[in-house]
C-alpha positions as CSV (number, residue, x, y, z in Angstrom):
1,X,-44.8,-21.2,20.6
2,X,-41.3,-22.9,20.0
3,X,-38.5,-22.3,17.9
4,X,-37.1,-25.4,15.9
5,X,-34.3,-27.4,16.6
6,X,-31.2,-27.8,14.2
7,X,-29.5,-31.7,14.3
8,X,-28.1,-33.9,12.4
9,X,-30.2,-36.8,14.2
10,X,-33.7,-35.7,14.8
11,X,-34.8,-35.0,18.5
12,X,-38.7,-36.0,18.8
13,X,-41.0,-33.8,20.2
14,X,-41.0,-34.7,23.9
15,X,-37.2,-34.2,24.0
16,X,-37.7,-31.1,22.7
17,X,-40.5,-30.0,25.3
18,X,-38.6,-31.4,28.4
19,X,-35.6,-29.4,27.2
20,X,-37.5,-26.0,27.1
21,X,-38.9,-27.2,30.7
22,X,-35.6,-27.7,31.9
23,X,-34.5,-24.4,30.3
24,X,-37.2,-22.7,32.3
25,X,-36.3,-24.0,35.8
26,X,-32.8,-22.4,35.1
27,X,-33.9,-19.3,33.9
28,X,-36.5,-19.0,37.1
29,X,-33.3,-20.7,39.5
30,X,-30.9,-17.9,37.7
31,X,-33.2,-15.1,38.9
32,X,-34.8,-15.5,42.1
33,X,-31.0,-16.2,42.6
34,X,-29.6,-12.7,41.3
35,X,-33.3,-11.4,43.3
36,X,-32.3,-12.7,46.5
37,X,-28.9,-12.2,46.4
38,X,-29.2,-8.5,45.4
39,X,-31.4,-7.7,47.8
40,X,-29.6,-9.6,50.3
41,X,-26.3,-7.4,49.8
42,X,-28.3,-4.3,49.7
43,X,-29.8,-5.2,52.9
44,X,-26.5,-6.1,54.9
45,X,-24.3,-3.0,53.9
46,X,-25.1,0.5,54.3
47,X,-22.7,1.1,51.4
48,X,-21.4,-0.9,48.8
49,X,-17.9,0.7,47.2
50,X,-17.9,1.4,43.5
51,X,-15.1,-1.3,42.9
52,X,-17.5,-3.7,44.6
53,X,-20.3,-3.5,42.6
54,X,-18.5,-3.4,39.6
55,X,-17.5,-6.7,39.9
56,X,-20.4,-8.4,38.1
57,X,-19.7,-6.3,35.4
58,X,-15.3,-7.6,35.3
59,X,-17.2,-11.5,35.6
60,X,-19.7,-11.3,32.5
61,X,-16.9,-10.0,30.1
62,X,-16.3,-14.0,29.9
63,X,-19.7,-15.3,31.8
64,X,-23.0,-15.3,30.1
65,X,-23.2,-11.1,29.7
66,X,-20.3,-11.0,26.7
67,X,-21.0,-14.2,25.2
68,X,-24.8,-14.0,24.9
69,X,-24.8,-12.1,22.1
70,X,-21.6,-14.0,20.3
71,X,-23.9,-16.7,18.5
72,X,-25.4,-14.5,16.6
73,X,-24.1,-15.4,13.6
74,X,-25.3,-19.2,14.5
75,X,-28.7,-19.1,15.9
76,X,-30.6,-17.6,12.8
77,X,-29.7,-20.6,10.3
78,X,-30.3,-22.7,13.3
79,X,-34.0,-21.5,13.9
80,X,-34.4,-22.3,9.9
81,X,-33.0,-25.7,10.6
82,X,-30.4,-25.3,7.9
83,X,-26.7,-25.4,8.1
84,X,-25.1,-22.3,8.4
85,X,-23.3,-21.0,5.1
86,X,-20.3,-18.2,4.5
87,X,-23.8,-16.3,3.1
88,X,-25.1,-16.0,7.1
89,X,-21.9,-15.4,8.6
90,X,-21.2,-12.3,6.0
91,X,-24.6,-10.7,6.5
92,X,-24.1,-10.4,10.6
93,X,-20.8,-9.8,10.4
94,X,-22.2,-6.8,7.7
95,X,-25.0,-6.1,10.4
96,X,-22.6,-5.3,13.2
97,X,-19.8,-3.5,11.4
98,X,-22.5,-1.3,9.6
99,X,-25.3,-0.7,12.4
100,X,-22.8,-0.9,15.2
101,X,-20.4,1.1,13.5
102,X,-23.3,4.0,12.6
103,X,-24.1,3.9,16.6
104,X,-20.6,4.2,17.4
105,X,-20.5,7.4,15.4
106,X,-23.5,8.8,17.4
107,X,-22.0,8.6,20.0
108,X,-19.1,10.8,18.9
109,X,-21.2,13.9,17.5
110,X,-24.1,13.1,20.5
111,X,-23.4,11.6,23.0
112,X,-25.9,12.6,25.4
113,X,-28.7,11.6,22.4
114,X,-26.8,8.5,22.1
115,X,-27.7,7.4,25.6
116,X,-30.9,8.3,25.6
117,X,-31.0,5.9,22.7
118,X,-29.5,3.5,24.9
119,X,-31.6,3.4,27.6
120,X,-34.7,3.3,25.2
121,X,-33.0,0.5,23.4
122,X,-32.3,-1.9,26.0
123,X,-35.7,-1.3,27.5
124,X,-37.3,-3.0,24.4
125,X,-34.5,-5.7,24.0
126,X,-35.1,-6.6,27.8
127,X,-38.8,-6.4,27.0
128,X,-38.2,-8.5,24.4
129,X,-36.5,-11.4,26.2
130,X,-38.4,-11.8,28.7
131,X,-41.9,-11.8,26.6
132,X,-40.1,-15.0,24.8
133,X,-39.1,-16.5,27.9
134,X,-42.7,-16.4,29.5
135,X,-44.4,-17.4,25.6
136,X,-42.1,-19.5,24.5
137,X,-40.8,-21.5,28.1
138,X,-43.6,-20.6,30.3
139,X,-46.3,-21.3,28.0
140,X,-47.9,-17.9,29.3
141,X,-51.1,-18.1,27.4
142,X,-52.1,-15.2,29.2
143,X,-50.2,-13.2,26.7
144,X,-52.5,-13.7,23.7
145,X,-52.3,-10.5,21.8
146,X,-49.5,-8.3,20.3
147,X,-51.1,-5.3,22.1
148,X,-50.7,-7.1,25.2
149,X,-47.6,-8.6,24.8
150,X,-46.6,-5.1,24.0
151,X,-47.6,-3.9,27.1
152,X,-45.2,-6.7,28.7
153,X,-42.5,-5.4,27.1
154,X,-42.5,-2.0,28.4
155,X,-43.3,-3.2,31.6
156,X,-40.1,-5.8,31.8
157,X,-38.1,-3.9,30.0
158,X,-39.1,-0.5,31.5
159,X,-38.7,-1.7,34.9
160,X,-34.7,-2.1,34.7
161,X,-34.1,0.7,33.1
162,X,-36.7,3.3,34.8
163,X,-37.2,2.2,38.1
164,X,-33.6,2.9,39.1
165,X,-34.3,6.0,37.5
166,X,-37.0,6.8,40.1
167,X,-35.5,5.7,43.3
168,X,-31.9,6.3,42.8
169,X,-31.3,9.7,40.7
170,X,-28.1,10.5,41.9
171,X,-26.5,7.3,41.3
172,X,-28.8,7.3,37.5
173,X,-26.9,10.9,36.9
174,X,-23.3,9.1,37.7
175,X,-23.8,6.7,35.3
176,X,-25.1,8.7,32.5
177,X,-22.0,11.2,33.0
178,X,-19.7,8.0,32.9
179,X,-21.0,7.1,29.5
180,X,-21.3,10.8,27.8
181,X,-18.2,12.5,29.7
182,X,-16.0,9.8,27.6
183,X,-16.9,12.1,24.7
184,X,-18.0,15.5,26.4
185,X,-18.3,15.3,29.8
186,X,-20.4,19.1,29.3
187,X,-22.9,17.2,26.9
188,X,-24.7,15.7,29.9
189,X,-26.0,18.7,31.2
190,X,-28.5,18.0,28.8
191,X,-30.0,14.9,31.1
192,X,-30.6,16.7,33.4
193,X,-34.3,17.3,33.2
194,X,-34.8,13.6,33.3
195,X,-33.5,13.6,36.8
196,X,-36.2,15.9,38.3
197,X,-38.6,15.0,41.2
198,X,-41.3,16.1,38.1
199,X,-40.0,13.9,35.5
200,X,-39.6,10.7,38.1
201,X,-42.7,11.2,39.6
202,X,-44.1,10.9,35.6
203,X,-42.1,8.3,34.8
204,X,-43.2,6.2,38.0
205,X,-47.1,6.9,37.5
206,X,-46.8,5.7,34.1
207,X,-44.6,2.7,34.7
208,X,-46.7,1.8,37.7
209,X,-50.1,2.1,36.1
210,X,-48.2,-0.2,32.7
211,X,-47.4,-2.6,35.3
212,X,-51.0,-2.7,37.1
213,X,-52.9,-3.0,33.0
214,X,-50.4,-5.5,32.2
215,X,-50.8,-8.0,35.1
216,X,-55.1,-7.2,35.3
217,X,-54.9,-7.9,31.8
218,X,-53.1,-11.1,31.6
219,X,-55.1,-12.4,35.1
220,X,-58.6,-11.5,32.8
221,X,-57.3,-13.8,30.0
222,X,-55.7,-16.3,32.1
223,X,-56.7,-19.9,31.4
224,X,-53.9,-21.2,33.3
225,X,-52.9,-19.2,36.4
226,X,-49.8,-21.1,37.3
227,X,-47.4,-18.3,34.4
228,X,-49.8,-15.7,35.1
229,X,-48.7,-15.9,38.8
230,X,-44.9,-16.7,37.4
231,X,-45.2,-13.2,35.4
232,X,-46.4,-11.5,38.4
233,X,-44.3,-12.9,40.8
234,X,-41.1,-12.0,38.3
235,X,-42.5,-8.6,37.7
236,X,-43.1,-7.8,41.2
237,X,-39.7,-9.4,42.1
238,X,-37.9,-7.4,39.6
239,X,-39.6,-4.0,41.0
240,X,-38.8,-4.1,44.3
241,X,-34.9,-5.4,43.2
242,X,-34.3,-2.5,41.4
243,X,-36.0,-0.1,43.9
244,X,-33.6,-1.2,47.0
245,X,-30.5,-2.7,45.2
246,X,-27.9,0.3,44.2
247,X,-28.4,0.4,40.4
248,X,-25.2,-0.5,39.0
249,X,-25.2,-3.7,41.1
250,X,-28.2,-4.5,40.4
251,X,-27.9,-4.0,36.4
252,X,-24.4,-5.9,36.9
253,X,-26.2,-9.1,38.3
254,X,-29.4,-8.3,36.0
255,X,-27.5,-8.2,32.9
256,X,-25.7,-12.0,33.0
257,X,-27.8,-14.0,35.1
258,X,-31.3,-12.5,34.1
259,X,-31.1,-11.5,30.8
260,X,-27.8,-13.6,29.1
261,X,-29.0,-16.2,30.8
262,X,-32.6,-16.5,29.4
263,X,-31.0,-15.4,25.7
264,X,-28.2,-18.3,26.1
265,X,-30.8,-20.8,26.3
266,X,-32.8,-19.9,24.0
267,X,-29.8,-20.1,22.0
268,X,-29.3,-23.7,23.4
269,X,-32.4,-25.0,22.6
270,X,-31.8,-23.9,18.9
271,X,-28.7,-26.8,18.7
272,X,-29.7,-29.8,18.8
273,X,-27.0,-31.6,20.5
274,X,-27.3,-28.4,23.2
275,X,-30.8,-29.2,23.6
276,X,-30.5,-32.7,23.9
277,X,-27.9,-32.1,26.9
278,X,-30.0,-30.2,28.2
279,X,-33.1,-32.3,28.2
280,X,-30.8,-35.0,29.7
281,X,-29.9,-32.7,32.3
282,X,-25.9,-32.9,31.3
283,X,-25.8,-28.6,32.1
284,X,-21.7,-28.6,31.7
285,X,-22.1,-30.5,28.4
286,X,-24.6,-28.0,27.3
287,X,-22.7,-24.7,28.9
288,X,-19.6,-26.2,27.5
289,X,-20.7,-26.3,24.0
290,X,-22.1,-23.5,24.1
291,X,-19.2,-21.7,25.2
292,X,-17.1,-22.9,22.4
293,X,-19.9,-21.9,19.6
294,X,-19.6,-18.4,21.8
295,X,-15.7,-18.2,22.0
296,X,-14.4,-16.5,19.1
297,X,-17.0,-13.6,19.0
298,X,-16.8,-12.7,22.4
299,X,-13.1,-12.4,22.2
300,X,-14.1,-10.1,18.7
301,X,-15.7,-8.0,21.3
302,X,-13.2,-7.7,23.3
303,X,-10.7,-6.6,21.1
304,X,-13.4,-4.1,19.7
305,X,-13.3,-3.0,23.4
306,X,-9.3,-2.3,23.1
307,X,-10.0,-0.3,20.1
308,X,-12.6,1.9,21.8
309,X,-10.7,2.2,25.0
310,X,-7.9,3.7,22.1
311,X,-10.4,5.9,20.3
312,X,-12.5,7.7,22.7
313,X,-11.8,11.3,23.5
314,X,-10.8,10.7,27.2
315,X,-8.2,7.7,28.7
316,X,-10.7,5.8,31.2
317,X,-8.4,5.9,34.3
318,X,-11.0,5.4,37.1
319,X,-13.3,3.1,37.6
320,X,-16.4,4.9,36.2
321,X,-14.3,6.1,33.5
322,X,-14.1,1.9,32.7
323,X,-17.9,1.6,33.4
324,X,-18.5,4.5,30.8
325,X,-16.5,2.3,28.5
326,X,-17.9,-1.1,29.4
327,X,-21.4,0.3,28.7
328,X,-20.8,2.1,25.3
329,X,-18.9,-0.8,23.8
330,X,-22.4,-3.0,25.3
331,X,-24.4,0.0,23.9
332,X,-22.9,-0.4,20.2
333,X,-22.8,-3.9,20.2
334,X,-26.7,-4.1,21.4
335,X,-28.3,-2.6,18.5
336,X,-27.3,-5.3,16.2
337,X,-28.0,-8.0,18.5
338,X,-31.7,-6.4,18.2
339,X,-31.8,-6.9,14.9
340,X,-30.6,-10.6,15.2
341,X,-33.4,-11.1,18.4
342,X,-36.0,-9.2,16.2
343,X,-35.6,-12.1,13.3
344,X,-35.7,-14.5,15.6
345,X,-39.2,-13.3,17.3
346,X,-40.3,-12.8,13.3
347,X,-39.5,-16.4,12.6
348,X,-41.5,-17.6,15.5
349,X,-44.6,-15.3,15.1
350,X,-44.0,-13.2,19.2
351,X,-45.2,-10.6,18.0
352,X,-48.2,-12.0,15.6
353,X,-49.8,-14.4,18.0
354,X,-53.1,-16.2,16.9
355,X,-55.9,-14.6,19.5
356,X,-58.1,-17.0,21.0
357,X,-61.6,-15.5,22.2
């Protein structure tokens, strides 16, 4: 399953197919990287300073995290192999003032709701990803069903987003009163029962016995083990990150160099000239190109992030206050990027694959 290339000269076939090879050595390099080196920090210090592990998030306001999401309004007349028209660039623009804007409002009259939403809203875009990343660059043919496909996405998604859940509930509790204190720092109260031995112990039954149906079921239909092994490995990987790598350093390294990262070239190989760079192994040319086509949307963002930083209830003074901030503006700024992702699954079929028996 691939998405079409846009260029004005024609790339054949086996261009096409070494690029999306090439693209998935760097997404595999770019996480048993952020894997490794997580775990490695988390291993060395017995505690890492709030300042410190806020420095991934400072780095992908301008690496990969910001700018994954600022080709939106490029990549779905790209993945129709047409050019792109004022007609495309009004109707995201539209999406993100309109949904975004809506979110944003949520997060004024309930905030504590509003991250709930959140968390249950990057869990499927993370799911998302990474189900394209292992169809569409693995060639994971393991993953021949929506049902099971599904399944994946929970798992991927859920595993970010729960598992820290589980083995750091303190630290979950922090964050959650970052994001809702900006509006009323009372409203969290309200999380509360999430953060219970009961609810965890729930939550990781559930998640665990997801992962254990997902990877049975994909070994069972297997014809080639090599991305059924790449799927578990990644999975297993990714659980036992999250489970010993303090949670907001771990979902700052996550966020650019798992997730972006896998987005942004899938992104790439919907250029053509990006693609061809790519299958010709020129990365800067790539990485430069597609940080110009990224450039004047991620620094919209950032001057929607000056207008929430002027808007919210409370000044962020501290660092968490800044985190809180950081993460709403990401959180309003997701849900129409989901929309955008979800076309771009539609267009392709993820989510309507042809069973074989």
């Amino acid at each position: 399953m691939t998405e079409p290339t846009a260029s004005s000269a024609p790339e054949t076939e086996m261009t096409a197919s070494v690029a999306r090879r090439v693209a998935a050595r760097i997404a595999l390099t770019g996480g048993v990287a952020i894997l490794v080196v997580g775990v490695v920090i988390a291993a060395a210090a017995d505690s890492i300073p709030l300042w410190a592990q806020l420095l991934p998030f400072a780095a992908s306001v301008l690496v990969l995290g910001f700018p994954h999401g600022a080709v939106d309004h490029l990549v779905l007349p790209r993945a129709r192999s047409r050019p792109i028209t004022p007609r495309d660039l009004a109707f995201v623009g539209s999406l993100y003032l309109v949904v975004g804007g809506l979110y944003a409002i949520v997060w004024w009259r309930a905030p504590a709701a509003a991250f709930a939403a959140f968390i249950a809203l990057t869990l499927v875009h993370w799911g998302q990803g990474d189900v394209y990343a292992l169809v569409a660059l693995a060639g994971a043919d393991h993953l021949r069903t929506r049902a099971v496909r599904a399944l994946t996405a929970f798992v991927r998604g859920g595993i970010p987003m729960l598992v820290p859940l589980i083995a750091f509930p303190a630290e979950y509790a922090f964050v959650a009163q970052a994001l809702v204190g900006l509006f009323d720092p009372a409203a969290a109260t309200a999380l509360e029962p999430a953060f219970t031995l009961e609810a965890r112990f729930a939550v990781g039954a559930f998640l665990a016995t997801a992962i254990l149906g997902s990877l049975a079921f994909g070994l069972h239909r297997a014809d080639d083990r090599g991305p059924w092994l790449l799927d578990a490995g990644e999975t297993l990987g990714l659980v036992a990150y999250f489970a010993v790598v303090p949670p907001i350093l771990a979902i700052g390294l996550y966020f650019p160099f798992w997730h972006s990262l896998r987005h942004i070239l899938r992104a790439m190989l919907l250029d053509g000239q990006t693609s061809g760079r790519l299958a010709r192994r020129c990365f800067a040319g790539a990485f430069s190109r597609f940080a110009r086509d990224a450039a004047p949307l991620t620094a919209g963002a950032l001057v929607l992030f000056a207008v929430l930083a002027l808007a919210i209830p409370t000044t962020p003074a501290t660092p968490a206050d800044l985190l809180g901030l950081y993460l709403v503006g990401i959180a309003v700024l997701t849900l129409p990027h989901v929309v955008v992702v979800t076309l771009l699954d539609r267009r392709i079929g993820l989510w309507t694959p042809r069973s074989r028996s």
